[in-house]
Each structure stands twice: as structure tokens, then as C-alpha cells.
N, C-alpha and C positions, 0 to 999 in steps of 0.2 A: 392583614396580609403583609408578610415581609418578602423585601425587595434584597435580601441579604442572604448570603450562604452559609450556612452553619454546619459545618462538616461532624461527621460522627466517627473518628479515624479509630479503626482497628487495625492489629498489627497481625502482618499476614507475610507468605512464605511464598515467594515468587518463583516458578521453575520455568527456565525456557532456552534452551538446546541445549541443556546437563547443566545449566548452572542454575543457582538458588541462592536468593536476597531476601533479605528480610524488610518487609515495607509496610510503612501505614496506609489505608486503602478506606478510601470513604463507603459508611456501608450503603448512602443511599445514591450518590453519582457512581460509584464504581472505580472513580478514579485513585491512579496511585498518587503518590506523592514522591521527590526523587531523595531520599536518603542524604546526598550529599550535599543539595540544594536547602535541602531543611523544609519547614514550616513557614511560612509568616510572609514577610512583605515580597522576597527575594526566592519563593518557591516557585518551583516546576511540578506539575502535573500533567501524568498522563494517561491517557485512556487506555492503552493495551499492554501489556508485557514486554510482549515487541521492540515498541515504544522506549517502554524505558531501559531495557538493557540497551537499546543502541544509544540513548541518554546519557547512561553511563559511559560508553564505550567512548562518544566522544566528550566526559572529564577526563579518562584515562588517555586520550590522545592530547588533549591540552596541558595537562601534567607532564607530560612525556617532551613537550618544547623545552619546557624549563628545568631537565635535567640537564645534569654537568655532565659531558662527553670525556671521556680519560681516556686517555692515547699511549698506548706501553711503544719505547722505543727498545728493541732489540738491541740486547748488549753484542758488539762486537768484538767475539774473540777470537784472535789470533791463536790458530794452532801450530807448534812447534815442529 
């Protein structure tokens, strides 16, 4: 008897309110795994779609801290 998880990961085409990921997806838990997160020690998984698009959603909101903000000053011209 093992006490260990041995994933069977197939890659699979996630759809969930018009959008589409491509994720590996254990065939006997069900579970997804997150793309961005990876495999291995420092993975995420998650059990519904749902799940991992809002997963995603918030990398793409933590990415978005650490963008550079650029600020246009308006050239002021004098008209004649």
C-alpha cells in the first residue's frame, strides 16, 4: 500500500467564461495543476476550472503591482 501520490498528468484544454488554458490535469484526482505555478515542490492545484481561472486571475493582479506606471506630461503650447 502506498501512502504517496503519483500523479498521471494529461494535458488538457480548459474553457470557462470564453476563455481557454491549456493545463495538465491528473487523470485519476481530477485535479488541475496551475501553468504558472509549475509542477513540483512550489505547485498549485486545483479542483475546478473556476478555481483556477480565478488562480490565474489573481497572478495577473500581482504582476500588475509591479508594473512601471508612466505619466505623459502635456506639452504646453503657446498659441500665437
Amino acid at each position: 500500500m502506498s501512502l504517496q501520490w503519483e500523479p498521471q498528468w494529461v494535458d488538457e484544454v480548459v474553457e470557462y467564461a470564453g476563455m481557454r488554458l491549456r493545463v495538465k490535469r491528473d487523470k485519476v484526482t481530477g485535479l488541475y495543476a496551475c501553468p504558472v505555478c509549475g509542477l513540483g515542490d512550489n505547485a498549485t492545484y486545483l479542483l475546478t476550472a473556476k478555481d483556477l481561472f480565478y488562480h490565474i486571475y489573481a497572478h495577473a493582479k500581482k504582476a500588475e503591482r509591479y508594473r512601471a506606471r508612466v505619466q505623459y506630461e502635456e506639452e504646453s503650447r503657446e498659441e500665437e
